[in-house]
N, C-alpha and C positions, 0 to 999 in steps of 0.2 A: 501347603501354602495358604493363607488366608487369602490374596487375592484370585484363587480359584473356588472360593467358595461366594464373591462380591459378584452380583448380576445384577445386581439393579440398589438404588437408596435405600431402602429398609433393610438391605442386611448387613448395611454398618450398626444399627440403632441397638444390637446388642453388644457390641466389643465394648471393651475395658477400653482408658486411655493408652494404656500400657498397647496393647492389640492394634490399635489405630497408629500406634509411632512403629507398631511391627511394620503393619499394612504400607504403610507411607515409603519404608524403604524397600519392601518389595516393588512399590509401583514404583520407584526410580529406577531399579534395578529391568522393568520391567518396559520404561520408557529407552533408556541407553541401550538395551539388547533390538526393540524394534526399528528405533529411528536409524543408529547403525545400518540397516537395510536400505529403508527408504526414505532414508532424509527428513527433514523437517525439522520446527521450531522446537529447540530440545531447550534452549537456555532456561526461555521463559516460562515452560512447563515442570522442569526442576524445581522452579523456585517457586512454585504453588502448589506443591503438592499438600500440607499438610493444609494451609489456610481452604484448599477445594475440599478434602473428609472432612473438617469442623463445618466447613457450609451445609455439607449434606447430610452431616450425624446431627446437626441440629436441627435444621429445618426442614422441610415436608417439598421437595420439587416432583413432580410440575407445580401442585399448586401454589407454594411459592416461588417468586419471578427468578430467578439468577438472570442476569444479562452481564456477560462479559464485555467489556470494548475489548475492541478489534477482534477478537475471539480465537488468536492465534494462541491464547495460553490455557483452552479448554482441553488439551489433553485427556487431562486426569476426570474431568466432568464426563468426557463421551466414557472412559473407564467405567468409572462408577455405576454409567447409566446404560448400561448391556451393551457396548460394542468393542470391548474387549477383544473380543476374537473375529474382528475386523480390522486388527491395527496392520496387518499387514499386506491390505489394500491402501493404507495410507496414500493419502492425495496421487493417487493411480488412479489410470481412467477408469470410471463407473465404481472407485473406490470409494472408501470414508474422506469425505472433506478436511483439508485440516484447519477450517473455521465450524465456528456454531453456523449449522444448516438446520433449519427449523425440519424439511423433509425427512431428516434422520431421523429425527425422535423429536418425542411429546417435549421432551427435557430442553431442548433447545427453542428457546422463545422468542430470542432476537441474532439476526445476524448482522456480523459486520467484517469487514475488511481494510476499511478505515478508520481511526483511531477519533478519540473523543463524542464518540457518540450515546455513551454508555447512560448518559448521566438524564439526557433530552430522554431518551427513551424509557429511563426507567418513573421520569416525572409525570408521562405519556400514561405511563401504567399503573401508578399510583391514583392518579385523577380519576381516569378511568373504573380501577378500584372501587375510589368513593362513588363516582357517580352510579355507580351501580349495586351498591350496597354491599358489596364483597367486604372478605377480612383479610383475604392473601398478604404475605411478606409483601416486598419489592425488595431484591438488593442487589445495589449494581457495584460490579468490582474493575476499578480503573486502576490504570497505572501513574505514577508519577510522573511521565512522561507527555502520557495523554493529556495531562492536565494546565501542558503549555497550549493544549489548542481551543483556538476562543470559543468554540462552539460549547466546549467544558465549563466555562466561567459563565457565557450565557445562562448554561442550565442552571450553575451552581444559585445565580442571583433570581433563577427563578424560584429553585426549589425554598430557599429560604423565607421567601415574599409566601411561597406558597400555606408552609408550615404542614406536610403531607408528612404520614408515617412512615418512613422508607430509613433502608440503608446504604450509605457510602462506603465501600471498602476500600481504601485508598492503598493498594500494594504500592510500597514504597521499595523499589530496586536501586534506585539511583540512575537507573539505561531505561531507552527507548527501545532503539536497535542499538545506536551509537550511545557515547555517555549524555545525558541531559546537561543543558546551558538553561542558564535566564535568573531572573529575579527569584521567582517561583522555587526552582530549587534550592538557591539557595537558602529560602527561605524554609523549607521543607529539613534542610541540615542542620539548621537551629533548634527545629524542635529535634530529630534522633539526636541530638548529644547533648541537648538536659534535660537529664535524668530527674532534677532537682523539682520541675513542673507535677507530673502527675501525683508526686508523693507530698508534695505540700497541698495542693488543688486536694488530696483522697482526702488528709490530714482535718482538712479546714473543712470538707463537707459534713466527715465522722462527726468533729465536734460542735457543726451547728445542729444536726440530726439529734443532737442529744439534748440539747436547749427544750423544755416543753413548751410548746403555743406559743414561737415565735409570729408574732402579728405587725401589723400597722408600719412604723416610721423603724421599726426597729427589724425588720423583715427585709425591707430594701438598702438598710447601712447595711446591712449582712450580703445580699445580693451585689451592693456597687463595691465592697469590703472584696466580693470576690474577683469581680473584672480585674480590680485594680492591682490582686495578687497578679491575674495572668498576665497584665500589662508590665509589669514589673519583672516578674521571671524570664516570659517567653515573649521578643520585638512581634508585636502584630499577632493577635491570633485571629487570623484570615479567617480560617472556616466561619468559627464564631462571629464574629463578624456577619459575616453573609447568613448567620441564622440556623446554622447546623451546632449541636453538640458534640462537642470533638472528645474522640477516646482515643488512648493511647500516647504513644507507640509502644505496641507488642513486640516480641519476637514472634514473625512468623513461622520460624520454625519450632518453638514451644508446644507442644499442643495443650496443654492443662490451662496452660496462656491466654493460647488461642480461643479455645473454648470458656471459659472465665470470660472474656472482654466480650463475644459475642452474645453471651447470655444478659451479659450486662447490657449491650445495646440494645437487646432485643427487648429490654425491658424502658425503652426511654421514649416516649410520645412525641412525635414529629419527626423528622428528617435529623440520622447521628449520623457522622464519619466517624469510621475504624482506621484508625492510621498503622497498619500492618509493616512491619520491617523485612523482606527477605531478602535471596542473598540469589541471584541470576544464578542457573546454573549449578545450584544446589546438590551435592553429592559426586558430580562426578568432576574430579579435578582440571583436564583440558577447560570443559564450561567456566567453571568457576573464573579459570585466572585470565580466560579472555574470552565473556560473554558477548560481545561484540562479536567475534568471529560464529558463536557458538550461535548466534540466536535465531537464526537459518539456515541451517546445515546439510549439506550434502552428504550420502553417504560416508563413513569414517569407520577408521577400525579402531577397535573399544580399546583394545591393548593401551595403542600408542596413542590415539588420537589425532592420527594422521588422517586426512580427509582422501576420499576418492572422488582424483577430477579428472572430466574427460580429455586427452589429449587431443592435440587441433592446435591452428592460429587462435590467437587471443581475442577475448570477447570483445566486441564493440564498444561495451563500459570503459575496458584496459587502454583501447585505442584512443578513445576520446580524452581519457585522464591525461594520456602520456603530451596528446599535442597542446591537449592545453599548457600542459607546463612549456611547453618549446615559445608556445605564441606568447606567453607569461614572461618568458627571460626575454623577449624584446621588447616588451609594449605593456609597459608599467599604468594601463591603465584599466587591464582585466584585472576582475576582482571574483569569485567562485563564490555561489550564493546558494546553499542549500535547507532544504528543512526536514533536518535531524537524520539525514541519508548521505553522508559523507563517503561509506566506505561502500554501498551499493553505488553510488552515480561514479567512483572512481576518482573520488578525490583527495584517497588518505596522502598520497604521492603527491600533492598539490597542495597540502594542507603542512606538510613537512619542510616542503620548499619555502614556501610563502605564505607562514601562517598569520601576517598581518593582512593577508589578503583573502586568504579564507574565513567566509561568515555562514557560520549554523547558527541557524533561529532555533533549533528544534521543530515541533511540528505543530509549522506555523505556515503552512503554504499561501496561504491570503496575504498576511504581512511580508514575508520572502516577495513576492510580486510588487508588491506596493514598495518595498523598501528597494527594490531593484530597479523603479521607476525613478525614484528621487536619484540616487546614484548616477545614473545614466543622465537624469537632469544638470549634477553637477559636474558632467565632463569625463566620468568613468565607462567604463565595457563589463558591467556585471555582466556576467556567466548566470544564468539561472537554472543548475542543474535539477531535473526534478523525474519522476517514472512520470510516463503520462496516465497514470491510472490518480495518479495526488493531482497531478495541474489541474481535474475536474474541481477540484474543491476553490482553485484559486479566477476562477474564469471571470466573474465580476471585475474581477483587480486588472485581468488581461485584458480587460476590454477597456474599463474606463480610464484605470490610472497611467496603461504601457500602449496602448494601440492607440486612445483616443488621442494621447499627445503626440504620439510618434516618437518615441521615446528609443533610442538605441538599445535596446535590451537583447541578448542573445538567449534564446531558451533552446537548452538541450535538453532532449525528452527522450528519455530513457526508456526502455521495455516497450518499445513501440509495437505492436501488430501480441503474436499472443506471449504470453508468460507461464504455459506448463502448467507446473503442480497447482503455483500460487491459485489458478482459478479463477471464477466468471469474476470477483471482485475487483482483481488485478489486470482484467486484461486493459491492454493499448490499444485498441481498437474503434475507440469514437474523438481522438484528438484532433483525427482532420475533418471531420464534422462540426463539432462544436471549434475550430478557428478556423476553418477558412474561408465562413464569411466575414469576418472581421475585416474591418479597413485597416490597411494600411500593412498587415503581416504577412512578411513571406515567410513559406512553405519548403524545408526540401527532404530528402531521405537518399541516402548514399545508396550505389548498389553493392560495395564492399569497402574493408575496411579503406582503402585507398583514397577512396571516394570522400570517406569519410572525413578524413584529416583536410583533403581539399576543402569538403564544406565548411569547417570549419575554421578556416584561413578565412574561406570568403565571409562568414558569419560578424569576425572581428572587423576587415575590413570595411563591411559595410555599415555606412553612415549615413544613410535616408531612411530609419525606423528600425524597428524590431522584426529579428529575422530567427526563422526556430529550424533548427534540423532535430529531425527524429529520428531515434534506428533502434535497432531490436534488440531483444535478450537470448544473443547467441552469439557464438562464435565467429570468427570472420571466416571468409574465403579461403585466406591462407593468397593473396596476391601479396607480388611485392610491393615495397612500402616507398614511395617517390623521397629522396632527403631532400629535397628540397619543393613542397607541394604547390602547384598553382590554386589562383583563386578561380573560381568557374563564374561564367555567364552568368549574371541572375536572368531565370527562365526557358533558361535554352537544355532540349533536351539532347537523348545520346541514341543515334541507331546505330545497333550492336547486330541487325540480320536485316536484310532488304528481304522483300516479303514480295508475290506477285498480286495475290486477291486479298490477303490479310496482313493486317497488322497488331502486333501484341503490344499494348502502353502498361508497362510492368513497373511498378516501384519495389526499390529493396530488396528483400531475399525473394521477392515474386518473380524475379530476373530469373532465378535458375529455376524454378519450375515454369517461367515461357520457353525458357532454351529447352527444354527437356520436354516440353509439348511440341516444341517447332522441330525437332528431334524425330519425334515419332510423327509426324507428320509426312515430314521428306522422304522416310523410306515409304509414303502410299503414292507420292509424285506432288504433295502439297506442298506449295512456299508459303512457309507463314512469318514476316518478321518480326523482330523486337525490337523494340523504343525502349529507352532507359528514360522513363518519364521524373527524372528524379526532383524537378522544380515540379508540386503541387501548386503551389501560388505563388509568383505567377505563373499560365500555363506559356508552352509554348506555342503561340499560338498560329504562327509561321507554318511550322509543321504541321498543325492539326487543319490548318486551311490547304495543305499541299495533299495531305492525304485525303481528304474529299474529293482536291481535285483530279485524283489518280484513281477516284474510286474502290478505295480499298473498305475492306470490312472490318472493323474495328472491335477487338475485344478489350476493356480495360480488367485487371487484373491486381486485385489488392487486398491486401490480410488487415481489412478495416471495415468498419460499417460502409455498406452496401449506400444507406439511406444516409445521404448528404455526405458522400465520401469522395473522392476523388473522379470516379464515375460520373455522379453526376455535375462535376465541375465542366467535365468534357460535354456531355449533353446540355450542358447549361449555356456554351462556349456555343455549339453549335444551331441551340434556340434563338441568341441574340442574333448571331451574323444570318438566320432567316433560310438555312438550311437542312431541309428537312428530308433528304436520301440518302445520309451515311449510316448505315446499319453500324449500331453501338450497341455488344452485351458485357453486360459488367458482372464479373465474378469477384464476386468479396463475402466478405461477413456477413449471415443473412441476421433477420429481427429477430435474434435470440440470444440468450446468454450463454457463453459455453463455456463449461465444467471444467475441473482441473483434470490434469490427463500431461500426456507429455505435449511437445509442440506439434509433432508428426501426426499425432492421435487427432488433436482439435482440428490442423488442416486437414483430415482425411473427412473430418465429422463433417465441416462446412464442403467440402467440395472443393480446396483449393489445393488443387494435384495435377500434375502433367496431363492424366488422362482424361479428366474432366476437361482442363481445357480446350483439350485436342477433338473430345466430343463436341463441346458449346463449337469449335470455327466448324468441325464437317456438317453440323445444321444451320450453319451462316452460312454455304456455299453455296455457289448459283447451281440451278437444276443441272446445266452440263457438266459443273464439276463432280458432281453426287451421282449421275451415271459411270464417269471414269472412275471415281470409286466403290462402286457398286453399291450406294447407298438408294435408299427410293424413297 
């Protein structure tokens, strides 16, 4: 096989073209056989295979830049670039990442986990470049999806203003995860289906190139001769426009194509887009006919293309999707507001029902917030389903356009606490930091799925501001399910264990590892109870003054940042009211980032385990209870 003879870029630079479309579907063949195993983004690495050998059979990496956005489609790159025979640590703990990690290799030069950023950074490194007298490539390969997020158009209006030697590789799939909406692509389906543009545009450059010593007033009727072709063939040529030279559209799966139009960029002074055509999922048929499902995959077998999924109660996505549609058929003035994550937040089932009522921006999460503010302005209950790992990108809009007004907005925040494979980029872990100082927004997190459907009863019903329930990326409890759910208190908590010297304030799945620390407690003669603290803002603050006054010792308990997490909302609670002898220790997320792995792996990493807890109360205990336990 030729790709056991590929270790590193240079030993493409001898194959044939012929060799390179050999190479290309061995690595497919070679992607489908591992991710089979251990999951992952298979769609969007099918359909880059041959556009990632032309990148590398041409040009010289490390020294020249590659920078992927979001970098879930670097498969074939970490291949190419010696960690082949690490794919089957794939996004396992202390595995190969399945984004660009600069730590792996020299090759990876930018990471990301969010999308549209490809384009700012690769301007970052052009600039760069010049100012320091380098000649490196830059070229950054985005998708057409990424190109709904404003941060992408930013760059593009700078790189054009700028006039820097760089390239845009515009993979053009038509999908995000979901299929692409907007202006943009539609406008992007204009040019794939004429044909008629580049071959007139070749036609007319050949025969000015053949004019000798075109000069003066007769140089620019030729040049404005030319706009006025592309204005005429093709509505708008955006790129151009903004100051890039546009090439293409290829087939990306051509390679003699592919390789042709790259040589030709490479040969064009200032900032070119390659407008690359491929096809999600490339080669292996399940992918193909429904990349959407495919483009984050779970274990599958190759045969059928059946996925392997854990049995259990249904995840808390399935849970949240379903009630919404219940609260939906009564109260015609929810509306489901997502950006380009429909069948991740659990709304394809919502979007079937009531697809005048479902709105994907694509990935647009700053718009999505602001466009959910105006809505709620006119008398609607947007839904604003999002992971909390995107709402970071939307916080500005949370704060001024939805919190500063008071604006009835309900934000469901998905993959709350950690997210597994996906990794330090994806986790949920600083949402209730960065909002729960904000004015005006409350805070909750179900301790199961039960819980959950209640919160969101009470989420619609309430009409004094914007209110966000969070919850995780796992399965529920397996509780039964209320048919008819009450709404809950706003800020009143739950005790689930009366406690003598301790108390556990537990949110969400952190419920069953305090039960299971108060567990092993009991059999040493220890009462420790649990609080279902499941209103972060507001707290309950009732309780939290009863428990001072009963002296108990308080551990808070949370799969969030530590620093301005829920923890310290409690100590924050107990600064103001001027009470300073309640012993409070907070186990959470420490200041770090933590790696992909499963969920049981990262909480074992940080310390958020039964045992651990059980350790942190026996060093809370007063000296006489640590002689009955034989502690010293």
């Amino acid at each position: 096989m030729l790709l056991d003879q590929i270790n590193a870029p240079q030993d493409l630079k001898a194959l044939t073209a012929a060799q390179l479309r050999q190479l290309a579907e061995e690595i497919r063949q070679f992607l489908i056989e591992k991710l089979s195993v251990t999951g992952g983004h298979l769609a969007p690495n099918l359909g880059v295979v041959e556009l990632t050998l032309a990148m590398h059979y041409l040009f010289n990496s490390p020294q020249d830049k590659f920078i992927f956005d979001v970098g879930h489609q670097s498969y074939v790159h970490k291949i190419l670039t010696g960690r082949k025979d690490q794919f089957d640590t794939l996004r396992k703990y202390k595995g190969l990442c399945g984004f660009v990690k600069r730590s792996e290799s020299e090759h990876d030069v930018w990471e990301a986990g969010h999308s549209s950023t490809s384009l700012s950074a690769a301007m970052g490194m052009a600039l760069s470049r010049d100012l320091k007298g380098e000649n490196n490539r830059v070229v950054a390969v985005i998708g057409d999806g990424a190109l709904t997020g404003g941060m992408a158009l930013e760059a593009l209006n700078h790189i054009g203003h700028e006039k820097r030697n760089m390239m845009v590789i515009l993979n053009d799939n038509e999908m995000s995860i979901a299929p692409n909406v907007g202006a943009l692509h539609h406008y992007l389906g204009k040019i794939r289906t004429d044909r008629h543009y580049q071959k007139a545009k070749d036609e007319l450059q050949h025969f000015l190139n053949k004019i000798p010593a075109i000069g003066g007033k007769l140089a620019k009727t030729a040049e404005r001769f030319k706009d006025s072709l592309k204005y005429l063939l093709v509505s708008g040529i955006l790129f151009e426009q903004f100051g890039l030279t546009y090439l293409g559209p290829v087939d990306g799966h051509d390679m003699e194509g592919l390789l042709e139009i790259l040589k030709q960029a490479d040969t064009v002074p200032g900032p070119v887009l390659v407008h690359v055509l491929t096809v999600k999922g490339k080669g292996y048929q399940p992918a193909e006919a429904d990349s959407h499902k495919w483009h984050g995959a779970s274990a599958y077998k190759i045969e059928s293309g059946q996925m392997v999924k854990a049995v259990g109660p249904p995840m808390y996505t399935k849970i949240f999707g379903d009630m919404l549609i219940e609260l939906a058929e009564k109260d015609k003035r929810i509306v489901a507001i997502t950006p380009a994550m429909p069948g991740g937040s659990g709304l394809m089932d919502f979007a079937e029902r009531f697809p005048d009522r479902m709105i994907d921006v694509g990935i647009a999460e700053q718009h999505a917030a602001t466009l959910s503010a105006a809505m709620a302005m006119e008398g609607l209950k947007p839904v604003y389903a999002v992971y909390s790992t995107f709402l970071q990108r939307a916080y500005d809009q949370v704060v001024h356009d939805i919190c500063r007004q008071n604006l009835n907005v309900v934000f469901a925040i998905d993959r709350a606490g950690f997210v597994g494979p996906d990794g330090e980029t994806h986790q949920g872990v600083y949402d209730i930091a960065f909002l729960r100082h904000i004015p005006n927004l409350v805070i909750m997190m179900p301790k199961d799925e039960n819980e959950l459907r209640r919160m969101m009863k009470t989420a619609i019903e309430y009409n004094d501001g914007p209110i966000a329930v969070r919850y995780p990326r796992i399965n529920g409890v397996g509780v039964p399910l209320d048919a008819e759910p009450t709404s809950i208190p706003i800020g009143s908590w739950e005790t689930l264990r009366q406690g003598e010297a301790f108390t556990i304030l537990a949110l969400g799945p952190m419920i069953q590892v305090a039960e299971q620390a108060s567990d092993i407690l009991k059999r040493e003669g220890i009462s420790a109870g649990v609080v279902n603290a499941r209103f972060i803002k507001p707290l309950d603050e009732e309780m939290l003054l009863a428990l001072a006054e009963e002296g108990k010792r308080i551990l808070v308990l949370e799969e969030s940042s530590e620093l301005g997490g829920f923890g310290s909302a409690v100590l924050e609670f107990y600064s103001r009211k001027g009470i300073y002898d309640v012993p409070v220790k907070i186990v959470g997320v420490p200041d770090i980032f933590v790696e992909h792995g499963s969920i049981q792996q990262q909480r074992e990493e940080v310390g958020l385990t039964a045992e651990r807890v059980a350790n942190e109360l026996r060093s809370m205990a007063p000296r006489r209870m640590k002689r009955v336990t034989g502690q010293t």
